[in-house]
Backbone as CSV, one residue per row, in Angstrom:
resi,resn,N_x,N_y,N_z,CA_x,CA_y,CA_z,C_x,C_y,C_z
1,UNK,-10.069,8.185,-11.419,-11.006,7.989,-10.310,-10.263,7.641,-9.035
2,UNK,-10.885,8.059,-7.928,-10.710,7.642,-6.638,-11.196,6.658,-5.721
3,UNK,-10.951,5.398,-5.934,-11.902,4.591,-5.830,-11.739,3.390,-4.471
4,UNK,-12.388,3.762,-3.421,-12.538,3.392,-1.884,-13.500,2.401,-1.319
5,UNK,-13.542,1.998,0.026,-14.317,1.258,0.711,-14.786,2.189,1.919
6,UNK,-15.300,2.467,2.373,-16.023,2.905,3.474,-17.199,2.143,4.319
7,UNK,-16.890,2.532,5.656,-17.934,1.520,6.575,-17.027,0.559,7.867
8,UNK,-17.824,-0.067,8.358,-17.387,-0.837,9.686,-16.164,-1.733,9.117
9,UNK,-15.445,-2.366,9.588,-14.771,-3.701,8.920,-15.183,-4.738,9.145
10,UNK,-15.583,-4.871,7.949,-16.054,-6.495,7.403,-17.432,-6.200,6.512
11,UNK,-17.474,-4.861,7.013,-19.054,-4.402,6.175,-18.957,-3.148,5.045
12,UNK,-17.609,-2.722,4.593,-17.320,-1.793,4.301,-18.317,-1.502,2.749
13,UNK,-18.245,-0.410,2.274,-19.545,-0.607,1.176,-18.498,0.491,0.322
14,UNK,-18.685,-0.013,-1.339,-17.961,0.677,-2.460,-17.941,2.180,-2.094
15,UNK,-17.033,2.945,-2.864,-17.355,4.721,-2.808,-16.696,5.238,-4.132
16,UNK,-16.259,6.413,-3.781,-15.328,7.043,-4.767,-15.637,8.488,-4.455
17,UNK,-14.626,9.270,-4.725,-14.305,10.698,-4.603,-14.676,11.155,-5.360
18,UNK,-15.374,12.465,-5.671,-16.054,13.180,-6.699,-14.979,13.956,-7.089
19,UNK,-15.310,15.143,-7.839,-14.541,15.830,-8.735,-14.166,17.067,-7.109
20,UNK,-15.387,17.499,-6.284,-15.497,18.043,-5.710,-14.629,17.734,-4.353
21,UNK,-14.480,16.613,-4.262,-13.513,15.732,-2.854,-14.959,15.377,-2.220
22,UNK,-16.355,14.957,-2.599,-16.851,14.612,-1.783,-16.846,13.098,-1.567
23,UNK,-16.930,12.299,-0.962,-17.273,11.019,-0.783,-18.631,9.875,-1.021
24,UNK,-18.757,9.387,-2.295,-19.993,9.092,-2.792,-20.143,7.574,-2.406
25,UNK,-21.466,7.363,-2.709,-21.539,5.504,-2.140,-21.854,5.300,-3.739
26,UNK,-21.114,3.918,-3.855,-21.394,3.398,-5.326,-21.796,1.940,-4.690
27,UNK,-22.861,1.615,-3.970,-23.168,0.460,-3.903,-24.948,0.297,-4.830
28,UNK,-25.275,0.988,-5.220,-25.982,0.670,-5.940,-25.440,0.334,-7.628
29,UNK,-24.140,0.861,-7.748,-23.514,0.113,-9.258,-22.800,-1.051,-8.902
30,UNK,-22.232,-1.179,-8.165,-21.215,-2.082,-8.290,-21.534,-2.935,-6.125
31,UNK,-21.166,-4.001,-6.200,-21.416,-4.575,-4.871,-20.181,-4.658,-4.056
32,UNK,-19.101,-4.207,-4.656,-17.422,-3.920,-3.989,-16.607,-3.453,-4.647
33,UNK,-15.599,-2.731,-4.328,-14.627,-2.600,-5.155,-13.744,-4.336,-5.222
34,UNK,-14.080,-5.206,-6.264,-13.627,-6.683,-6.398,-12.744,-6.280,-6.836
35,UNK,-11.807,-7.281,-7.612,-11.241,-7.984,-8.581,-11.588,-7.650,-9.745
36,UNK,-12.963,-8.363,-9.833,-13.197,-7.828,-11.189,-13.710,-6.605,-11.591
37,UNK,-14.167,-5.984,-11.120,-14.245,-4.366,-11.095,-13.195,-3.538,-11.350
38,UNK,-11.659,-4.519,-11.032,-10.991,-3.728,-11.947,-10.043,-3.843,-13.578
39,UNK,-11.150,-4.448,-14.344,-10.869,-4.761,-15.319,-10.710,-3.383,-16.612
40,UNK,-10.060,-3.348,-17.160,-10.246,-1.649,-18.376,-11.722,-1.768,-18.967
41,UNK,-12.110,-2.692,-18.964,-13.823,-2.572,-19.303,-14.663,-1.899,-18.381
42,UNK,-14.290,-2.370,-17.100,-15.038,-2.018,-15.458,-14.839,-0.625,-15.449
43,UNK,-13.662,-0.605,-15.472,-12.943,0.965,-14.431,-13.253,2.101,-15.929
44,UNK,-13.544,1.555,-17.196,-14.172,2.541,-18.186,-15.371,2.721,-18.082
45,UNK,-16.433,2.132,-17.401,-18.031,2.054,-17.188,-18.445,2.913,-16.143
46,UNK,-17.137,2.537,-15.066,-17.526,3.588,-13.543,-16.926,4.789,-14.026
47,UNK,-15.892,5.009,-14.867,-15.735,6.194,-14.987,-16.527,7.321,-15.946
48,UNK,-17.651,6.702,-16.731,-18.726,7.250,-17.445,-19.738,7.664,-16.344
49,UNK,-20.276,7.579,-15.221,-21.221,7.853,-14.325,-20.962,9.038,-13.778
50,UNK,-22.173,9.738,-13.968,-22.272,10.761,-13.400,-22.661,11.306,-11.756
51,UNK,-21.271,11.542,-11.334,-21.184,11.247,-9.761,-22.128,12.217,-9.194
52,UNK,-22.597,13.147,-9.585,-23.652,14.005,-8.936,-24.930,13.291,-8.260
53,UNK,-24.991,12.296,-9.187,-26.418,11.562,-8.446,-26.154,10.393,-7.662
54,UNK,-24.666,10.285,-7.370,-24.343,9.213,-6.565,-24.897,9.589,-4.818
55,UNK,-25.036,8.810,-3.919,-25.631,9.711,-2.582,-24.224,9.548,-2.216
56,UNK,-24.349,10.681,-1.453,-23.047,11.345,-0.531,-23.551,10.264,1.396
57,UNK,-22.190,10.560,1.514,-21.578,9.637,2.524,-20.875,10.533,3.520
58,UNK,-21.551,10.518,4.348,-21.340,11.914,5.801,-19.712,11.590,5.826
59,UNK,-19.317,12.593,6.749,-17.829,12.971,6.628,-17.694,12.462,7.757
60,UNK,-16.531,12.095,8.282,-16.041,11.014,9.101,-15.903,9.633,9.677
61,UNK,-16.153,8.803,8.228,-16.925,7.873,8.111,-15.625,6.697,8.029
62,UNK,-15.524,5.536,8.609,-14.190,4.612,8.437,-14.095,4.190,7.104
63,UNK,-12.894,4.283,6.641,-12.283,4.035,5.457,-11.539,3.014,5.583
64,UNK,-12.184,1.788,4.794,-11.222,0.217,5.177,-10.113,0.202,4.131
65,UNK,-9.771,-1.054,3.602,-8.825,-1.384,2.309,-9.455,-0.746,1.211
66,UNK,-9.175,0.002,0.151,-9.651,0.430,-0.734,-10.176,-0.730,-2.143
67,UNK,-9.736,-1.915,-1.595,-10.193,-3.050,-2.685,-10.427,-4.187,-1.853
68,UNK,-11.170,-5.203,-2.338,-11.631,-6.704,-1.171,-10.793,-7.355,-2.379
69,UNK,-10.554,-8.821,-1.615,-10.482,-10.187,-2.460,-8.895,-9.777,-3.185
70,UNK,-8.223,-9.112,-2.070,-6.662,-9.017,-2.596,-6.335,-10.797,-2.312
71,UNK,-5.148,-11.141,-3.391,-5.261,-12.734,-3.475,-3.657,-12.385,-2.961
72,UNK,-2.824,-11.736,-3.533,-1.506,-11.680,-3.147,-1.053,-10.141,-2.916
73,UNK,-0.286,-10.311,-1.638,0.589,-8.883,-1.325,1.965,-8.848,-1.698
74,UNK,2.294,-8.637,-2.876,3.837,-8.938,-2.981,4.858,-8.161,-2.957
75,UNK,5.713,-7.880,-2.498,6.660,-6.807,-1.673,8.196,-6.984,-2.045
76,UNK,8.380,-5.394,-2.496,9.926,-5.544,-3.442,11.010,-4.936,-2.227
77,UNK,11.416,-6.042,-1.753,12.941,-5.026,-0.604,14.070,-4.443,-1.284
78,UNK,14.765,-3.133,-0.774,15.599,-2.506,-0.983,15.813,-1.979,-2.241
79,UNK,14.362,-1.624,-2.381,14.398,-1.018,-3.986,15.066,0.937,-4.402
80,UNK,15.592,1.347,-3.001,15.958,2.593,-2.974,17.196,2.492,-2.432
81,UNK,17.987,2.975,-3.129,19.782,2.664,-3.060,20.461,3.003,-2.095
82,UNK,19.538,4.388,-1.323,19.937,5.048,-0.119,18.762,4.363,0.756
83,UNK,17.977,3.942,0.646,17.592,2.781,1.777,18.431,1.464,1.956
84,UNK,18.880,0.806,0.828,19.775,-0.393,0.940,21.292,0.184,1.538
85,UNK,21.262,1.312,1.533,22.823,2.127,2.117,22.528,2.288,3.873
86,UNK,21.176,2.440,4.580,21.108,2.715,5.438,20.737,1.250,6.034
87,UNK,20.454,0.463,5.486,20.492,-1.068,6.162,21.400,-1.504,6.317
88,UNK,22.826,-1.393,5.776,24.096,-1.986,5.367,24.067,-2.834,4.407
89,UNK,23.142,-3.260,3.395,22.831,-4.110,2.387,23.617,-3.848,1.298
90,UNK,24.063,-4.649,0.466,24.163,-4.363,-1.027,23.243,-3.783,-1.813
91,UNK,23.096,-2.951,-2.814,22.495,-2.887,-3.744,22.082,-3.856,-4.282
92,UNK,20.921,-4.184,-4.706,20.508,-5.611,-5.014,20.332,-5.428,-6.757
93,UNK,20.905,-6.567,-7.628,21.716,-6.446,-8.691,19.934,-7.170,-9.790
94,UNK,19.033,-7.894,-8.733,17.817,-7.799,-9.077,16.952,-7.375,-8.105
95,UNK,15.272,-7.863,-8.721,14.453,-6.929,-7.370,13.899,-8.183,-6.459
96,UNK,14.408,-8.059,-4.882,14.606,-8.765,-4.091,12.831,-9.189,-3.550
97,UNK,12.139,-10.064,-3.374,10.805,-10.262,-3.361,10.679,-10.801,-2.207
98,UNK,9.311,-10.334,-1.892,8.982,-11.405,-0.247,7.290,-11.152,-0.412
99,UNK,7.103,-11.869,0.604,5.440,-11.770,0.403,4.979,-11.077,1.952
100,UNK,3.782,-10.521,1.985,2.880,-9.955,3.248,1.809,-11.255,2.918
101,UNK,1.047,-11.039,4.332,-0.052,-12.016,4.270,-0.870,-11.065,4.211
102,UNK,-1.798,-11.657,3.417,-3.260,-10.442,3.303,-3.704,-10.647,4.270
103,UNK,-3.583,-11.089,5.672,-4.478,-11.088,7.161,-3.840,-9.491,7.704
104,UNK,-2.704,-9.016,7.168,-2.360,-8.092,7.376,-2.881,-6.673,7.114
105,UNK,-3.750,-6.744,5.783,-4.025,-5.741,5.273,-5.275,-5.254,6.470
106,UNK,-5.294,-3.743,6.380,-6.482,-3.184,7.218,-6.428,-1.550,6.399
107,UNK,-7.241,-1.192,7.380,-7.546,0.634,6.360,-6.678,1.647,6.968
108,UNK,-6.645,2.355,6.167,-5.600,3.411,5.851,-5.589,4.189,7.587
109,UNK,-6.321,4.627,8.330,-6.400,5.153,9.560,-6.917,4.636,10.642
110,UNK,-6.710,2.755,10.504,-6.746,2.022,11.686,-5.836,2.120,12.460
111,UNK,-5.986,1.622,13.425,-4.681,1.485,15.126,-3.567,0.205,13.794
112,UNK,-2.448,0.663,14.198,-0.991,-0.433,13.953,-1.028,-1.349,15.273
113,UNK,-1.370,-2.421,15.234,-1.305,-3.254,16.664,-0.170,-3.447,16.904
114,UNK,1.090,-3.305,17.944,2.265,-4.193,17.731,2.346,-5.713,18.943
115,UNK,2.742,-6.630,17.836,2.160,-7.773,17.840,3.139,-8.276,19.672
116,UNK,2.859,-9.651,19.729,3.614,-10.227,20.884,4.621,-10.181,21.164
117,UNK,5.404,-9.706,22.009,7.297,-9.633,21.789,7.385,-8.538,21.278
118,UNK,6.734,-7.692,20.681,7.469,-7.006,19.446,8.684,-6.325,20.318
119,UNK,9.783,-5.669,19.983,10.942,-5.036,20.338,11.256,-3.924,19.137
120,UNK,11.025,-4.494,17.847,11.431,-3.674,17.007,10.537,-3.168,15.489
121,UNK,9.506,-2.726,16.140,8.550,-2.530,15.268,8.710,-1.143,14.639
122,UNK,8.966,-1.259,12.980,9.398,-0.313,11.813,8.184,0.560,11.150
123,UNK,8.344,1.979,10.453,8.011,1.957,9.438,8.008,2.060,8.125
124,UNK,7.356,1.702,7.052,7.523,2.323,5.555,6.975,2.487,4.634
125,UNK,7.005,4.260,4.690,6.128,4.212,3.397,6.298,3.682,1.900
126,UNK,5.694,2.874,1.066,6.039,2.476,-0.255,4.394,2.765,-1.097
127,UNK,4.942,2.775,-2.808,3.775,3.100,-3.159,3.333,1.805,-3.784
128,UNK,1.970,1.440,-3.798,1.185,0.226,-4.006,0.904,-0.015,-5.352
129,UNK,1.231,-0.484,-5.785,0.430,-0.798,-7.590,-0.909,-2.148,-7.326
130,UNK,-1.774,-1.672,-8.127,-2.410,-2.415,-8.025,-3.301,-2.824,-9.236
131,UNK,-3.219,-4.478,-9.255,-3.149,-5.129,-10.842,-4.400,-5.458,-11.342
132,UNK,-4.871,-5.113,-12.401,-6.173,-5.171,-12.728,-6.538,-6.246,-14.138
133,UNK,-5.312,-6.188,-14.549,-5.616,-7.550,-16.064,-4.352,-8.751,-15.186
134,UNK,-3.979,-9.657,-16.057,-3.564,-10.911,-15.386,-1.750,-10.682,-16.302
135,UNK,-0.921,-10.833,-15.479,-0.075,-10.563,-16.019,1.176,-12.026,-15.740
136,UNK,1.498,-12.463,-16.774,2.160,-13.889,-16.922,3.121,-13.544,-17.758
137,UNK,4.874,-13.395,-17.592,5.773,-13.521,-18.703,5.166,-12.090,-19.627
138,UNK,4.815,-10.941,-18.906,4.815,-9.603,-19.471,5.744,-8.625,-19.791
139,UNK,5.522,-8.682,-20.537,6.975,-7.313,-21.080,7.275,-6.628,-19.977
140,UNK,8.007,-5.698,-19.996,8.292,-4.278,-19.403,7.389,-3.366,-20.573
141,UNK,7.462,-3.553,-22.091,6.667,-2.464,-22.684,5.091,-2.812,-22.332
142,UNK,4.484,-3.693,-22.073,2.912,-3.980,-21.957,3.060,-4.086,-20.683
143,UNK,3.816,-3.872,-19.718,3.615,-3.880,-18.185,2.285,-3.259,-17.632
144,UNK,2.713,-2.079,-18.115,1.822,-0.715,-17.580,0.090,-0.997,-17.835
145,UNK,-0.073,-1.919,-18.854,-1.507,-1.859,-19.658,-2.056,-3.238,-18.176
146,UNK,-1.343,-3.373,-17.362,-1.937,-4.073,-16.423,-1.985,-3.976,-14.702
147,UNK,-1.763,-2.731,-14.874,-1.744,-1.713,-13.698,-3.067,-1.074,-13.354
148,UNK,-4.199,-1.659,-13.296,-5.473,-0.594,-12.238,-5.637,0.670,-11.734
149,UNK,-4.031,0.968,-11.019,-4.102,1.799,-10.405,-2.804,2.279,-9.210
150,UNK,-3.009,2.815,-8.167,-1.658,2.929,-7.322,-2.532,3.431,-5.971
151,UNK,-1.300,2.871,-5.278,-2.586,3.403,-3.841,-1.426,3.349,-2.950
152,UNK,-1.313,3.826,-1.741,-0.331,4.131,-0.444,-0.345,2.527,0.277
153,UNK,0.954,1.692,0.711,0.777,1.198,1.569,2.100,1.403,2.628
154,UNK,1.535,1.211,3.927,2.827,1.374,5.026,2.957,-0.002,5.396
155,UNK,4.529,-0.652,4.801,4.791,-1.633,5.086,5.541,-2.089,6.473
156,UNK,4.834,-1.984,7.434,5.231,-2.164,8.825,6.030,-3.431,8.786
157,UNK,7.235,-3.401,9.249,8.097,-4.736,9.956,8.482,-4.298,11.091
158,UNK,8.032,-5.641,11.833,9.234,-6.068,13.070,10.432,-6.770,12.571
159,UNK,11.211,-5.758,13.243,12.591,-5.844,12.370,13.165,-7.513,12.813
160,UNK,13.207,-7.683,14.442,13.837,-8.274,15.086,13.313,-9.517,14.817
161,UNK,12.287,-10.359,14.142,11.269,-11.193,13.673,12.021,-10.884,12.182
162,UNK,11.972,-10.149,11.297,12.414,-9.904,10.262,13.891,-11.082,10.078
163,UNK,14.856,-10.307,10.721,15.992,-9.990,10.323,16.780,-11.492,11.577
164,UNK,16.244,-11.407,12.481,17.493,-11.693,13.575,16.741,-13.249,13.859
165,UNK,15.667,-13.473,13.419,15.260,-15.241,13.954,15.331,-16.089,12.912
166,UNK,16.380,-16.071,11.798,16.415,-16.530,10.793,15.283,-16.678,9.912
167,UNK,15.405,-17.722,8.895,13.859,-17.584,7.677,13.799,-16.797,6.721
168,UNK,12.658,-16.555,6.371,12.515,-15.448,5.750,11.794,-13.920,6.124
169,UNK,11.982,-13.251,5.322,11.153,-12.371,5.907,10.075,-11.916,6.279
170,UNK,9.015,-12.891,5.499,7.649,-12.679,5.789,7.347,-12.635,7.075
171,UNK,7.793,-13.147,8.156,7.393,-13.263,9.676,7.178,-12.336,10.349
172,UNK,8.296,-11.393,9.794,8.652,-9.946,10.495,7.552,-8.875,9.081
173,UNK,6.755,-9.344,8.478,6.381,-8.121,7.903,4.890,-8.804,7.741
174,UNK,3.617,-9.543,8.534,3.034,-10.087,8.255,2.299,-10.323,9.620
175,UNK,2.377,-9.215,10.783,1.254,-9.180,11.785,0.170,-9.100,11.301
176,UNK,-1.212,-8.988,12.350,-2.207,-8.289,11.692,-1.749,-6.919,12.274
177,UNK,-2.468,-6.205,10.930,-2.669,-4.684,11.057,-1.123,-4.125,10.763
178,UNK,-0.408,-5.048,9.878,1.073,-4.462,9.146,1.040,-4.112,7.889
179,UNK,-0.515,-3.742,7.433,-0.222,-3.880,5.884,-1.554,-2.588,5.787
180,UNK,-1.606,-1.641,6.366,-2.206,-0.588,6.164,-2.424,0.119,4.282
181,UNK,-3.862,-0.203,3.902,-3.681,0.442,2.354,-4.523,1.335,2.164
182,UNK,-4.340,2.121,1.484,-5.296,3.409,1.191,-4.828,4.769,1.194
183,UNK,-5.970,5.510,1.344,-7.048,5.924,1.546,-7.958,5.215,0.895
184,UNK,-7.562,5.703,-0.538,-8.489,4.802,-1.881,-6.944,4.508,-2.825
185,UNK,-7.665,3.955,-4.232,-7.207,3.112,-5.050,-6.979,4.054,-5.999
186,UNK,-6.140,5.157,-6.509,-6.712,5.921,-7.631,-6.198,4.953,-9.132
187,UNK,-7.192,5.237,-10.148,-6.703,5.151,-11.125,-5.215,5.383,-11.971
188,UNK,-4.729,4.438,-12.966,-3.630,4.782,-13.638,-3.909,5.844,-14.590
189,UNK,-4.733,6.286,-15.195,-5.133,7.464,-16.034,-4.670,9.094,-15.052
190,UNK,-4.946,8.881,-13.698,-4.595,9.896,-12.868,-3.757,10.199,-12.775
191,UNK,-2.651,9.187,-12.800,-1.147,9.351,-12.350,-0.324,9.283,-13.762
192,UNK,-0.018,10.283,-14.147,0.694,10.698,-14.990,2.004,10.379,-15.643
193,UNK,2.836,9.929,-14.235,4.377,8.868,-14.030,4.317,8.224,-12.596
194,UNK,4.164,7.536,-12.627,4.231,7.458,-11.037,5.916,7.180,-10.877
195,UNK,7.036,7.454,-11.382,7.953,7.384,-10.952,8.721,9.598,-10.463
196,UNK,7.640,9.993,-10.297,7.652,11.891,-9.999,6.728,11.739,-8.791
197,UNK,6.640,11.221,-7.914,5.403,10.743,-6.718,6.363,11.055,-5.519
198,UNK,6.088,12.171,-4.637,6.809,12.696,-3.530,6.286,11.612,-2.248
199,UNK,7.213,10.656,-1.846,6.505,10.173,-0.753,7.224,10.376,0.945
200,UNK,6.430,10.151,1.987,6.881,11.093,3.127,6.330,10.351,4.405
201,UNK,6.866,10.405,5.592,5.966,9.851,6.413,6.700,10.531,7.668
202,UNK,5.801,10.704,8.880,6.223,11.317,10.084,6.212,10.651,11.119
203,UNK,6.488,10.578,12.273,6.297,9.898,13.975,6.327,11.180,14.481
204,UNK,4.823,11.069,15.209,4.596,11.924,16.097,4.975,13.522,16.012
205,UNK,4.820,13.738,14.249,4.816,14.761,14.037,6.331,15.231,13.551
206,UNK,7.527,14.378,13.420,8.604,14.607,13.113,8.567,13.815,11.575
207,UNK,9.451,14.820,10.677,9.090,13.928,9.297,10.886,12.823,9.512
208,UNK,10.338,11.800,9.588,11.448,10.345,9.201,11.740,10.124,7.995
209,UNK,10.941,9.948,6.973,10.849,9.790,5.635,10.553,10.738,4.433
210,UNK,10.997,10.920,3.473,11.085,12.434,2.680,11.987,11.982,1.256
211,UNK,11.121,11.268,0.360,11.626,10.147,-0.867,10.464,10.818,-2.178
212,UNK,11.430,10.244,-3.005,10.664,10.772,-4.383,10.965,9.139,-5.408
213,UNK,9.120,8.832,-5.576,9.740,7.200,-6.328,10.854,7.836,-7.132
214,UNK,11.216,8.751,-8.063,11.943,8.846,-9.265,13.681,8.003,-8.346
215,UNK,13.855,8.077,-7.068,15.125,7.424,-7.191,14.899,5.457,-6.848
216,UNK,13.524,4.925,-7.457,13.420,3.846,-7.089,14.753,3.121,-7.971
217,UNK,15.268,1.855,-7.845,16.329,1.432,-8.624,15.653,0.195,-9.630
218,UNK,14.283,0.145,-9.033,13.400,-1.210,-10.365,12.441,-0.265,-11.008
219,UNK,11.585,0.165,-12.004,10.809,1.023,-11.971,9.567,0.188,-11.943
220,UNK,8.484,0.650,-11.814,6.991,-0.170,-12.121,7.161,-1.413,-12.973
221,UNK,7.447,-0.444,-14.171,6.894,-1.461,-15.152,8.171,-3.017,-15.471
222,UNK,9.503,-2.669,-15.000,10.113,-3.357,-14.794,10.004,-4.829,-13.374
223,UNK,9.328,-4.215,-12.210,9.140,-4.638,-11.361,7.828,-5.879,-11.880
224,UNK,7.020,-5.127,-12.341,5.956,-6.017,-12.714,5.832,-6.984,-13.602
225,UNK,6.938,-6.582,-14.707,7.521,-7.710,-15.914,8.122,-9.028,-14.764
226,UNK,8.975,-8.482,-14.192,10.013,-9.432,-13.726,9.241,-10.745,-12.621
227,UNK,8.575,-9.788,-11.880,7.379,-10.585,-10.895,6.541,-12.002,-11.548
228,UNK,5.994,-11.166,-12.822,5.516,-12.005,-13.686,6.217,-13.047,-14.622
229,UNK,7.645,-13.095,-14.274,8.610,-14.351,-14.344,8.436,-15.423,-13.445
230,UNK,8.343,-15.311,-12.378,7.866,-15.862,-11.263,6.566,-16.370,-10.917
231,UNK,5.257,-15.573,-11.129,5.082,-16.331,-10.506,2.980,-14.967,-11.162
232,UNK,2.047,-15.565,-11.605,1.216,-15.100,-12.165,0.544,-14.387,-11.464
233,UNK,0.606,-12.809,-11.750,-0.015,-12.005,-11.025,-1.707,-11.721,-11.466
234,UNK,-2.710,-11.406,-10.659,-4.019,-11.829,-11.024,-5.034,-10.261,-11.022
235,UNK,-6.014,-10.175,-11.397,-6.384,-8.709,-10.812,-6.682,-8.377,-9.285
236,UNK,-6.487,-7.586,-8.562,-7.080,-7.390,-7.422,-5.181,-7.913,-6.875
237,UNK,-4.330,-8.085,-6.720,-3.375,-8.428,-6.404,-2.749,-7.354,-6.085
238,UNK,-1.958,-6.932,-5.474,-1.215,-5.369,-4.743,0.271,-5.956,-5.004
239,UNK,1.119,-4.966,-5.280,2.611,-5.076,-5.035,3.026,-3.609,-4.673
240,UNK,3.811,-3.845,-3.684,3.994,-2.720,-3.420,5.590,-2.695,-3.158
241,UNK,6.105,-1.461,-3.487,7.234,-1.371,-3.983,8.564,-0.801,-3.653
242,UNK,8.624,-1.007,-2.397,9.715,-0.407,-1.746,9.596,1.173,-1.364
243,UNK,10.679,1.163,0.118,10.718,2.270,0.735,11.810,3.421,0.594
244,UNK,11.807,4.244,0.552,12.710,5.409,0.824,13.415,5.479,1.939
245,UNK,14.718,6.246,2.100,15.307,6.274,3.152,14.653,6.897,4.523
246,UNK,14.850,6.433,6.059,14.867,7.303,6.635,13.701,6.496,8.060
247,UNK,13.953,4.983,7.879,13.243,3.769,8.573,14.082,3.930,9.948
248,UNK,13.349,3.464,10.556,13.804,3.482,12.430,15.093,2.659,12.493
249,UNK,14.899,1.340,11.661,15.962,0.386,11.748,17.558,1.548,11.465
250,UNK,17.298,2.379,10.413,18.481,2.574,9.596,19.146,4.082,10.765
251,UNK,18.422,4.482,11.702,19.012,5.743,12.438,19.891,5.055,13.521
252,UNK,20.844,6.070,14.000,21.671,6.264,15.380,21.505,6.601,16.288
253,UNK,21.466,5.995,17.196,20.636,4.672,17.412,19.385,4.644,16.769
254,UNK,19.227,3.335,16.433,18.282,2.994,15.793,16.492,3.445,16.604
255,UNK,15.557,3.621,15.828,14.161,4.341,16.855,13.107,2.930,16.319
256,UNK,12.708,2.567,17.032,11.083,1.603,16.982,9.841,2.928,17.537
257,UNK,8.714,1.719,17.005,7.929,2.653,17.451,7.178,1.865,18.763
258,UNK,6.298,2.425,19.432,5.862,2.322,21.300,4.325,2.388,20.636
259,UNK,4.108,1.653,21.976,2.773,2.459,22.378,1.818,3.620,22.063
260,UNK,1.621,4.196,21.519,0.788,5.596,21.942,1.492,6.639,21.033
261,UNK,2.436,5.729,19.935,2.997,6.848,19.147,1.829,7.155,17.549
262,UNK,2.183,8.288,16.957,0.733,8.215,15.041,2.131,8.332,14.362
263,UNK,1.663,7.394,13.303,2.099,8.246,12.088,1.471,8.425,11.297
264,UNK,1.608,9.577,10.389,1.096,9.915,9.328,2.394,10.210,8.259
265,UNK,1.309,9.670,6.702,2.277,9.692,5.958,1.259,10.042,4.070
266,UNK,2.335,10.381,3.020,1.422,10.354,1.848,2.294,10.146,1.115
267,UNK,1.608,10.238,-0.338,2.097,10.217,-1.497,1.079,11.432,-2.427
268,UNK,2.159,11.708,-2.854,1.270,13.049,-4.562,0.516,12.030,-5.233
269,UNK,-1.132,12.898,-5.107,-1.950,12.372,-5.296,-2.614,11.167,-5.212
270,UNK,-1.826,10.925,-3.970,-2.572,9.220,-3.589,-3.031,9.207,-1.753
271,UNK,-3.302,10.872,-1.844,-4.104,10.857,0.033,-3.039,10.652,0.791
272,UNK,-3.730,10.204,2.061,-2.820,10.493,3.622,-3.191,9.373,4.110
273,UNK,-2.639,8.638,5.129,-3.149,7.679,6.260,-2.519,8.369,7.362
274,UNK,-3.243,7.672,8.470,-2.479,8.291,9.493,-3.360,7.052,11.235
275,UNK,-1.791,6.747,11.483,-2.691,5.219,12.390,-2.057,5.709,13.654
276,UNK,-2.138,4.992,14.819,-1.999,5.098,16.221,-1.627,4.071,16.666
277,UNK,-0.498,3.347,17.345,0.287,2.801,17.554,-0.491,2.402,18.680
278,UNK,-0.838,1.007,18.919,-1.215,0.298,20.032,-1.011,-1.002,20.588
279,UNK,-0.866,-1.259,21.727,-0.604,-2.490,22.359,-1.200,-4.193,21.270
280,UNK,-0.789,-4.845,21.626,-1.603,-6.259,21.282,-2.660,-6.606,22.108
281,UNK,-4.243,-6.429,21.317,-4.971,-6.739,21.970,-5.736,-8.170,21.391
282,UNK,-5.997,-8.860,21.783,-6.931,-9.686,21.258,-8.464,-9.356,20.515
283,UNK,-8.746,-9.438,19.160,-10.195,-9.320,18.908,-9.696,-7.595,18.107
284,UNK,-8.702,-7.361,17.928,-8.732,-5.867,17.491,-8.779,-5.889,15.720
């Protein structure tokens, strides 16, 4: 299943993609895509319904976060060997963790605000896992049985907030409107490996990014064991998992993005976003 939010923000109302690509409202089954909605009991009940009689949802309609009541955004750096080569980093010998603030998260084809100061505002595409049973001290072999699903997120940093004002990194990766997710949420039944997932992203129509997870260096189910050493992952929780080569920081001279610049970007079988680069406004 394809499973979305649609509507204003703050009012967004359940959906899901038909067999057909149409866009259905599921607010008469379910009252959000929650947390608990994505339990293997839940996501086996919605996937018994017969979407024909779901009502259709006019076309051009805003598409918010594809899930509410995310509790944690947790974020794996330098998980691609030729991304940690184009930072000047080491290869990291485990998987290096930081957190996003969920004030960050917004929908897949909102404006990217860049925040106060910014100077060096990044992008990256990574692919999203997203956790649907509760995972504490989990294998790597039972990893997978607590995966929901996978969904696109562009993990925007300001590098110069990142990297150059000491701390940690959350500062620089934790504006609002840095944590773009969607389109929708698809199911793990859909995705076949998600380590064969072509992912890609452009500025202004030039492709920057052009990665295939298969060269990630943690895989899913490893990433999600190890996380769950640390620190108890819950349903409705996102991790998302590192970028591919080919980030503004890592070129000669290095490129940020401006004002008035889009990108668009995807993953195989997990849709498109595509946002518009805008000033800091208050109230946006």
């Amino acid at each position: 299943m394809k499973l979305l939010r649609h509507g204003p923000a703050g009012r967004e109302k359940p959906g899901l993609i038909d067999g057909d690509g149409m866009l259905r409202d599921l607010s008469g089954i379910v009252e959000d895509i929650a947390p608990e909605v994505l339990t293997p009991r839940k996501l086996a009940g919605l996937a018994r319904i017969r979407t024909s009689r779901l009502p259709l949802v006019r076309k051009g309609r805003r598409l918010g976060p594809p899930l509410s009541g995310v509790g944690k955004l947790v974020c794996v750096g330098l998980n691609y060997a030729d991304h940690a080569k184009e930072t000047g980093l080491p290869i990291p010998k485990e998987p290096v963790l930081f957190m996003k603030a969920t004030t960050a998260i917004t929908g897949p084809n909102d404006p990217v605000m860049l925040p106060k100061g910014s100077q060096k505002t990044d992008w990256e595409v990574e692919l999203g896992i997203v956790i649907g049973a509760t995972a504490r001290y989990v294998s790597k072999r039972a990893a997978l049985d607590c995966v929901a699903g996978y969904c696109i997120v562009n993990d925007i940093s300001e590098r110069e907030f990142q990297i150059e004002r000491g701390g940690q990194w959350v500062k620089g990766k934790s504006a609002d409107t840095f944590a773009p997710i969607g389109p929708w949420l698809v199911t793990r039944d859909e995705i076949e490996n998600p380590h064969r997932l072509k992912l890609w992203l452009e500025v202004n129509g030039q492709r920057m990014q052009d990665g295939n997870t298969k060269t990630m260096i943690f895989k899913v189910a490893h990433v999600i064991s190890y996380i769950s050493r640390h620190m108890t992952l819950l349903p409705g929780d996102i991790v998302s998992t590192g970028t591919p080569p080919g980030v503004g920081m890592g070129m000669k001279p290095p490129r940020y993005l401006k004002r008035g610049y889009t990108m668009r970007l995807g993953i195989d079988g997990l849709g498109e976003q595509c946002q518009k680069v805008v000033a800091y406004r208050k109230g946006l």
